[in-house]
N, C-alpha and C positions, 0 to 999 in steps of 0.2 A: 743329521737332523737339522740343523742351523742352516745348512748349504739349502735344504728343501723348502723353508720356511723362508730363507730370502728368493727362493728362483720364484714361491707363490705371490711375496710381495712384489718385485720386480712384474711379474704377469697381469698380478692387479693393476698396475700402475698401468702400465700399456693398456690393460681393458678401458681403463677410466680417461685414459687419455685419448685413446679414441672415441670412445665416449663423448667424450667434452668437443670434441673437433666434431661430429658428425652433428651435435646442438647448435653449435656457432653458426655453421654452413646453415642449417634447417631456420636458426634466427636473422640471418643474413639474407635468406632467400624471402622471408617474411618480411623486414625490412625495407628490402626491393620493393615488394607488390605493396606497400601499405605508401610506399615514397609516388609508386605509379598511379594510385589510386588517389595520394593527394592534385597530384598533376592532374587528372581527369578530372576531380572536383573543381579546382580553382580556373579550370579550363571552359568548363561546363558552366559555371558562375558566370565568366567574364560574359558568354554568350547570352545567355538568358537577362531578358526583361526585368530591370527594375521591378518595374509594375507585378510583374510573376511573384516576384518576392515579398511585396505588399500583401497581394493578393493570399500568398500562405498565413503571413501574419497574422491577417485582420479575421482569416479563417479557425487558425488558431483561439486564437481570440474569443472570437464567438464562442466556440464550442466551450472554452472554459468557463466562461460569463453561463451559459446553458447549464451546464454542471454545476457553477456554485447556486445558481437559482434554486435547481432541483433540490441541491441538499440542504439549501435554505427551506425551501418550501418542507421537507419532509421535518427538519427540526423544530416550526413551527408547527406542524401537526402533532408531535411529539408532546411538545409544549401546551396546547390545546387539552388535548390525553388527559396530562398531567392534573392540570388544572381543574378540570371536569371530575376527574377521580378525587381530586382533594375537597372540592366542594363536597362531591357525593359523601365523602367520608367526614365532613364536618355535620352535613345536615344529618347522618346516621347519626354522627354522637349527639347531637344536640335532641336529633329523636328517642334516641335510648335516653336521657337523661329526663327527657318531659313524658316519658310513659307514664301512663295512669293503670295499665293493665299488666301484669305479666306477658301477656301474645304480644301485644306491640310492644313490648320493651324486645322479646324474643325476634321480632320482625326489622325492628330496626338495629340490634345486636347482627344479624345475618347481614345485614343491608353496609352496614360497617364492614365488615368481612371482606366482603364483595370488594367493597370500595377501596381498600389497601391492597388486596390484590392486584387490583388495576393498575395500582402506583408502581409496582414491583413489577 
């Protein structure tokens, strides 16, 4: 039993050992082409225009400057929202407090409603 139990680990060993060698090769070969692909870049670089590289920049650039605009613009709409619902829901309560009737206190009770909704 002991003899079979070392001939399995002995076997695993060689599995895992080839294993391990057929990764390094596969990492090595990856190595290579990431090493050839820096040389193509830095190759590519030297050739190409200054100005080329400005020119993605300043493109860059814009497009972010575009996008923070927008989501400026949309969080001042936000904000606007907000504003407009908290008014409405201040002149509701200031209305339910100055009713003289039941219906208008009930209309500006609703109107309150509304107006916290909005906020949320």
């Amino acid at each position: 039993m002991e003899a079979k139990a070392k001939q399995d680990k002995v076997l695993e060993i060689k599995r895992l050992t080839t294993a391990i060698a057929a990764l390094r090769s596969e990492m090595n070969k990856y190595e290579e082409q990431l090493e050839d692909c820096r040389k193509y870049k830095e190759f590519l670089d030297s050739i190409t225009p200054p100005e080329w590289f400005e020119a993605q920049a300043s493109k860059l650039q814009r497009r972010k400057d575009a996008m923070m605009a927008e989501w400026q613009a949309k969080c001042e709409d936000v904000r606007k929202q907000k504003e407009l619902a908290l008014a409405a829901k201040v002149k509701a309560e200031n209305d339910y407090a100055n009713a003289r009737t039941q219906q208008v206190g009930h209309a500006a009770f609703a109107a309150k409603h509304s107006a916290v909704e909005q906020l949320v």
